[in-house]
DRENDO-649655 format. One record per residue: x, y, z of N, C-alpha, C in turn; residue in one letter. Coordinates in steps of 0.2 Angstrom, whole numbers, padded with zeros to 4 digits, always signed. Layout:
XYZXYZXYZA ...
This chain:
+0053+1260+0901+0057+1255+0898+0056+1248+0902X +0057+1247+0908+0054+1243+0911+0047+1239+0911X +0046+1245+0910+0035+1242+0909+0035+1241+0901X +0038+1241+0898+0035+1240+0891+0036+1233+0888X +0034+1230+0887+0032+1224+0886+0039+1221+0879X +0039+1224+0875+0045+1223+0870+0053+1225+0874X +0053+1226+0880+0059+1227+0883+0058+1219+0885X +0054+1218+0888+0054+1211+0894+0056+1207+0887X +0053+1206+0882+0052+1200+0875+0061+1201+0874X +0064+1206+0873+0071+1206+0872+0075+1203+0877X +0072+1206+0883+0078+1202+0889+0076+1196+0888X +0070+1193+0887+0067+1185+0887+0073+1182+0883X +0073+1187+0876+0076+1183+0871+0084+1182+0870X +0087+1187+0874+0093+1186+0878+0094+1180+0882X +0089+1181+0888+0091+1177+0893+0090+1169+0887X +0085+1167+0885+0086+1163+0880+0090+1160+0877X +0093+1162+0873+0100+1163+0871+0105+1165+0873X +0107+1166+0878+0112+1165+0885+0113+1157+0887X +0104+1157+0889+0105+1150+0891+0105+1143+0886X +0103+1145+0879+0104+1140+0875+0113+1140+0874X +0118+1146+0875+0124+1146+0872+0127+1142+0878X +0124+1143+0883+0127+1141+0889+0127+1133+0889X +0124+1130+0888+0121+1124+0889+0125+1121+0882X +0126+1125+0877+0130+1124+0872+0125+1118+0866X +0120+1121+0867+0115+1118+0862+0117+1121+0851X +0119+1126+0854+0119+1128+0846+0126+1123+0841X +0130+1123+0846+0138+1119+0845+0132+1111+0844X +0129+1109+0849+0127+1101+0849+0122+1100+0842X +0118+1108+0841+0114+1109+0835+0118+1106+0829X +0124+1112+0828+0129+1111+0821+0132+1104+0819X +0135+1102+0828+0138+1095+0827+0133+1088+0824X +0126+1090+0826+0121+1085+0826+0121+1086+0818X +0119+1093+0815+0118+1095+0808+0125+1091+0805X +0132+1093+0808+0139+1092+0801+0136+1083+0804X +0137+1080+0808+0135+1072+0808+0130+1070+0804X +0126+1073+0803+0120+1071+0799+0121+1072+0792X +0124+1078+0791+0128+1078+0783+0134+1073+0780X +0138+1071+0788+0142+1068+0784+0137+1061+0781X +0133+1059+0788+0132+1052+0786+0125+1052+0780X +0124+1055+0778+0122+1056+0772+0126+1058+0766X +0131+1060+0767+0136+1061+0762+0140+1054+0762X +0141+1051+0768+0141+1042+0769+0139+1040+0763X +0134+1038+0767+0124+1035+0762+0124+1037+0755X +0125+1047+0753+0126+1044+0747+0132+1041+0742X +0141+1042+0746+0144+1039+0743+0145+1033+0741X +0142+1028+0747+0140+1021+0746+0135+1021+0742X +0129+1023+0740+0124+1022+0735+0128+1022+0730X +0134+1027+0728+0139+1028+0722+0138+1023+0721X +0144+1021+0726+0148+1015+0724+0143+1008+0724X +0140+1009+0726+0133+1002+0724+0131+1001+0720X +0129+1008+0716+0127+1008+0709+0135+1006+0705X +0138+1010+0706+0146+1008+0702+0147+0999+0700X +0146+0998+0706+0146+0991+0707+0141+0986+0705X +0135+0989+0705+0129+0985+0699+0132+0985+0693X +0133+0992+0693+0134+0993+0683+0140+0990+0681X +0146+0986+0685+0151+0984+0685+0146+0976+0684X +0146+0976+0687+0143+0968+0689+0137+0967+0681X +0132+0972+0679+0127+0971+0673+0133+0971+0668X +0137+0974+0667+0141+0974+0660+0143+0968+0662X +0146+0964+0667+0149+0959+0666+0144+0953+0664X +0138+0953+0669+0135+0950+0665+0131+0948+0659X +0131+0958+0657+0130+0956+0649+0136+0953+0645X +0142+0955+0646+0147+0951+0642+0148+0945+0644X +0144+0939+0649+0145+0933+0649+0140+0931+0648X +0135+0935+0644+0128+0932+0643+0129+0933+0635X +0131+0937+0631+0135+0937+0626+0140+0932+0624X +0145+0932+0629+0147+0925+0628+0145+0918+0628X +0140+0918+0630+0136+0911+0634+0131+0910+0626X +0130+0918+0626+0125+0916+0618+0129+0916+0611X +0137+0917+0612+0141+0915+0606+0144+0907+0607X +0144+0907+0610+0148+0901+0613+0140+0895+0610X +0133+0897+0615+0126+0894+0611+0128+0893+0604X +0128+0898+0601+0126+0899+0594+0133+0893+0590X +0140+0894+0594+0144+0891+0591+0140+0884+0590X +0139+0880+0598+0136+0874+0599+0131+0872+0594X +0127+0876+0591+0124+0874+0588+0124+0874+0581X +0131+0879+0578+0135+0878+0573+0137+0873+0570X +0138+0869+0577+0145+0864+0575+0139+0859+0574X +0134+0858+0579+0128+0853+0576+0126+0852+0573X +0125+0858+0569+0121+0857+0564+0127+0854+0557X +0134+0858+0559+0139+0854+0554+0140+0848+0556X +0138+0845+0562+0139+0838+0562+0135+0835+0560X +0127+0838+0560+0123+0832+0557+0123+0832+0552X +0125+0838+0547+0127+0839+0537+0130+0832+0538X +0138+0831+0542+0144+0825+0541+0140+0819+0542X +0136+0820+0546+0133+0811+0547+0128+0810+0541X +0126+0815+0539+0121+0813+0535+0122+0812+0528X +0127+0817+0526+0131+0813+0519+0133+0807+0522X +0137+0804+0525+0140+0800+0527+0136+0795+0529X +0130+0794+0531+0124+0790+0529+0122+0788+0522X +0121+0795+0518+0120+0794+0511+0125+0789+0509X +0133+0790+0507+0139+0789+0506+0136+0780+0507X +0135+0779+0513+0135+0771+0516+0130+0770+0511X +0122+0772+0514+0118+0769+0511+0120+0768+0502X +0123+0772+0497+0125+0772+0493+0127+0767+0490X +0134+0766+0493+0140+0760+0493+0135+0753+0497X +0130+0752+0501+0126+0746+0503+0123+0745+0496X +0120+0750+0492+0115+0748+0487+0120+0746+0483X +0125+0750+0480+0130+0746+0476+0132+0737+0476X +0132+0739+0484+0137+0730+0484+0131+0725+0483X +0124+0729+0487+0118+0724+0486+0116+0722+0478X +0118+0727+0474+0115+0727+0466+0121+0720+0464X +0129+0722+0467+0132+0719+0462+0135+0713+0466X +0130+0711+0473+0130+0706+0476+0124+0701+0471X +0118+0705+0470+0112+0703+0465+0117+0700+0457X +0120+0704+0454+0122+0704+0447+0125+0699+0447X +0129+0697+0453+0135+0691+0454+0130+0683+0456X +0124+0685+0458+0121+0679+0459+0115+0677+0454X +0113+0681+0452+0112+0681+0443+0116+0679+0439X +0122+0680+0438+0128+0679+0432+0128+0670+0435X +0128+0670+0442+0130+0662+0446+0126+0659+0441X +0117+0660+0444+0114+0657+0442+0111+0656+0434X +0111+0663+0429+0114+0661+0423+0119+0653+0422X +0122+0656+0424+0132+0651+0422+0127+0644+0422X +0127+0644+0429+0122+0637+0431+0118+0635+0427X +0114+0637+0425+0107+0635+0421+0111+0634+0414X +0116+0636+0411+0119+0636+0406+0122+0630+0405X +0126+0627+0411+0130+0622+0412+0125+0618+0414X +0119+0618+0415+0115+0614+0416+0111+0610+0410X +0109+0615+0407+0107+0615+0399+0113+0614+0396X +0119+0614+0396+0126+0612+0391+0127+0602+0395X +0126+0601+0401+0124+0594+0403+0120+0591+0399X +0113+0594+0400+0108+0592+0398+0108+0588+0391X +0110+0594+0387+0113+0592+0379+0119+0589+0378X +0124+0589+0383+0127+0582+0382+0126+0575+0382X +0122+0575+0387+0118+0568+0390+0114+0566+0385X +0110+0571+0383+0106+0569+0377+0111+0568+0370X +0116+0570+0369+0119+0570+0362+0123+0561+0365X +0125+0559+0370+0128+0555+0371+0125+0551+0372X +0119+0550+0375+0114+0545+0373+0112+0544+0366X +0109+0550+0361+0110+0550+0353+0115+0546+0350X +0121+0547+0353+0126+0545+0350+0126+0538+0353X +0126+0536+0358+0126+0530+0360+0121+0525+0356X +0115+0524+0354+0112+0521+0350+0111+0524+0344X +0115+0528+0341+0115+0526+0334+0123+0523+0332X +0126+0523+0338+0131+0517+0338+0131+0511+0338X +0124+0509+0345+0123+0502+0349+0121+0499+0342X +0115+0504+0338+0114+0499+0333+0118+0500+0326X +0123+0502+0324+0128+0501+0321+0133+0496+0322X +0138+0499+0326+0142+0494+0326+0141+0491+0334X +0142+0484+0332+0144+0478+0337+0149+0475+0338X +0148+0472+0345+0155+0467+0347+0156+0471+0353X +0164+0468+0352+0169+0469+0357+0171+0478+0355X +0172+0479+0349+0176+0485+0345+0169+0493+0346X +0165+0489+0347+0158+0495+0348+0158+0499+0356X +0161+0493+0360+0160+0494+0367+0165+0498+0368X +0173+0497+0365+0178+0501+0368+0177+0507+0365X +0176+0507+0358+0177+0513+0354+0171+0518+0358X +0166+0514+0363+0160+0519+0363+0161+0522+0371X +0165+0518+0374+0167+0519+0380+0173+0525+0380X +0179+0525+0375+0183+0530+0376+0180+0535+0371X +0173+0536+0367+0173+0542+0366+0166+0545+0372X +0165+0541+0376+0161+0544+0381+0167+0549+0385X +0170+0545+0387+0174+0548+0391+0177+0555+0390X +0180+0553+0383+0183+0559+0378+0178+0567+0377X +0170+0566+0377+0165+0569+0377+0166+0571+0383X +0165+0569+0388+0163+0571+0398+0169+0574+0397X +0176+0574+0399+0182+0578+0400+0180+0586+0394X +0180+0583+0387+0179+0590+0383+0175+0596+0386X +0169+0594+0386+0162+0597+0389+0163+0599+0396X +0165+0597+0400+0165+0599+0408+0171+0604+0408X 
């Protein structure tokens, strides 16, 4: 028993582990293993909560990117509603300018009609007063030729005008 080579390997393996329990390496072994596990069990529960904390963080910015693009689309609702408002209300003006312009036109037309009318109603005055004037001059004379010719000139101008 002592010469046999698997007696010595066992005592080796005793004393070995004698002196590993001794030195208290199997306790330093576990404690280093449960520390190792917690801070991995750390590690993963802060990953949790990291990820937690993305997917908190992503949903919110998808709901303020949602809001961002309702709020856009409002913006440009209401633009496009104001440019309809401007732009009848352009038409509207432009509309009511042509109106006044037409019937700024029709009234300076009617002016100058009237005008030309009272112009031409002058005209044939002057000429009918003149007509009348010498086929008086030489009809009647005197004194009685000039007043009678004089108050119905006058009598004419007042009527006429």
């Amino acid at each position: 028993m002592l010469h046999s080579a698997e007696f010595w390997v066992a005592v080796a393996f005793v004393i070995f582990w004698g002196i590993l329990f001794y030195k208290g390496v199997p306790g330093n072994v576990l404690n280093q293993l449960d520390s190792r596990g917690k801070r991995i069990a750390n590690e993963l529960a802060e990953a949790q909560r990291l990820r937690q904390d993305a997917e908190r963080l992503l949903k919110e910015y998808e709901a303020k990117r949602a809001a961002a693009e309702r709020e856009a689309a409002d913006i440009v609702s209401t633009a496009r509603d104001e440019a309809e408002r401007l732009a009848r209300e352009a038409q509207e003006k432009m509309t009511d300018f042509v109106k006044r312009r037409t019937a700024t036109a029709e009234a300076k037309i009617a002016q100058a009609e009237a005008q030309a009318s009272a112009e031409v109603r002058a005209a044939a005055v002057d000429a009918a007063i003149k007509a009348s004037e010498r086929v008086l001059r030489d009809e009647i004379t005197g004194a009685t030729a000039a007043s009678l010719m004089t108050a119905s000139l006058n009598d004419v101008r007042t009527k006429l005008q």
